[in-house]
C-alpha positions, 0 to 999 in steps of 0.5 A: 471499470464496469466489470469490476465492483470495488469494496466498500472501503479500500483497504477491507483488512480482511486477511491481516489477522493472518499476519500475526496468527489470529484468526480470520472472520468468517467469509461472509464478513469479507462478502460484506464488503462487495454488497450492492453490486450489479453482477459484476464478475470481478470484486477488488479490494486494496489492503498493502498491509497483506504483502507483509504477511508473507506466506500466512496471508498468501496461503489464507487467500489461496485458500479463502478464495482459490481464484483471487489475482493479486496485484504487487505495486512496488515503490522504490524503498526510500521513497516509501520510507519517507512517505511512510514517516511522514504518514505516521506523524499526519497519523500523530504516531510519531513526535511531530518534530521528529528527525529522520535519523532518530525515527532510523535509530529507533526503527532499526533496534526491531527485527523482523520478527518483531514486527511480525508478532507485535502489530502496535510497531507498525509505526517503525516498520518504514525500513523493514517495509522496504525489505521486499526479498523478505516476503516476496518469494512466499507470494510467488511460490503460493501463487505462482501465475495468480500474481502479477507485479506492477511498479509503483513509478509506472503508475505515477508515470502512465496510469492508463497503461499500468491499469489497461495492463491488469484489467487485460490480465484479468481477462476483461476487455480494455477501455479507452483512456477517456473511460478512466479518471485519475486522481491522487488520493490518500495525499499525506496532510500535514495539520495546522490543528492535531486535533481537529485533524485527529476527528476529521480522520475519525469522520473519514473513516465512519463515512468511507463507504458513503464517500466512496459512492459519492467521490464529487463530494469527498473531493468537495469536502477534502478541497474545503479541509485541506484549505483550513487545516492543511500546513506546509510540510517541513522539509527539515526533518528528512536529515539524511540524504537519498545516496545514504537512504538507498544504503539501507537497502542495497543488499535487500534490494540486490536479493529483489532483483535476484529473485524478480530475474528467478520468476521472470520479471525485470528489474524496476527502473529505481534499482541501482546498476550494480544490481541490475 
């Protein structure tokens, strides 16, 4: 959108010292982040990590930049779940031939407040991340009509009317779809070589800010990586079915919805209707 200048790299991670009680760089790093713009009057940057700090990071930014929206993207849980186990084993944070249920049994002896005092458990935070009641109600009271929340099936579904909708809510003006390009990005690659992948993430991410300038040639380049180093993913290792997933999270969930009613929003299509 021409009235909106994006970071430098997607995820700035500005705010996430925040989560674990550190703390924050001066403003000026964060600034440093929307350098090179042309008198835009929106800047965006996208850093998921910031939801799970819950009300430290929501009254950071509430403080740091008054006027900031934030848009919440939420993603059915066990569909997040397994993306997220799969992420960490592309990362090679996680055993390759690990199974779902020993990375559920491993995740589930760690409380929420372990993960909010100990970053390196990151790794096992894929059901715990999935518990939205537990950090939502802080972002709603801290930013009350400065958040809106989006889903993440929307976006797969009908990308133009998810984006059109929060640039409306922005207050800047629409732009016909043909404006727009839609791309997957990020896709989760499962390696045929770790350590060749380990170094091109290590490039990706000394190069991001170029290549995110020059997004022909990083499609270019990812096309050529994926068609040497990209693998089937084995689909063996999720032994659990999705009916036995969703059980992680129905009591999480029906609180959700619960406090989704409570601020005005509607239920997300993926939740069960005995919650609804």
């Amino acid at each position: 959108h021409p009235e909106i200048r994006p970071s430098d790299v997607k995820e700035t991670n500005y705010f996430i010292p925040a989560r674990f009680d550190q703390p924050i760089a001066p403003l000026a790093v964060y600034a440093s982040h929307f350098r090179g713009g042309q008198g835009e009057p929106i800047t965006m940057e996208a850093s998921p990590g910031y939801f799970y700090g819950g009300r430290r990071i929501a009254e950071a930014i509430a403080e740091q930049v008054p006027a900031a929206t934030v848009v919440l993207s939420f993603r059915e849980p066990v569909s997040r779940l397994k993306s997220f186990f799969h992420f960490h084993k592309e990362k090679a944070l996680l055993p390759p031939h690990m199974k779902l249920s020993a990375y559920l049994a491993q995740a589930q002896t760690y409380s929420l407040e372990d993960f909010r005092t100990e970053p390196t458990l990151e790794r096992w935070f894929g059901v715990a991340g999935g518990t939205y009641d537990a950090y939502f109600p802080a972002w709603r009271d801290t930013l009350g009509p400065r958040l809106l929340v989006t889903w993440f099936d929307d976006i797969e579904r009908r990308p133009y009317d998810v984006v059109d909708g929060v640039t409306r809510h922005m207050g800047l003006h629409s732009l016909s779809a043909d404006r727009y390009v839609f791309n997957v990005e990020n896709r989760t690659v499962v390696p045929r070589f770790a350590a060749l992948h380990q170094g091109a993430l290590r490039v990706n991410t000394q190069l991001e800010p170029f290549l995110r300038r020059h997004m022909r040639l990083k499609a270019l380049i990812r096309s050529g990586y994926r068609s040497v180093n990209a693998a089937s993913r084995n689909h063996g290792d999720i032994d659990i079915s999705d009916e036995d997933l969703r059980l992680l999270f129905s009591d999480s969930e029906a609180r959700f919805v619960a406090q989704l009613s409570e601020s005005g929003y509607p239920a997300p299509r993926w939740t069960a209707p005995a919650t609804r």
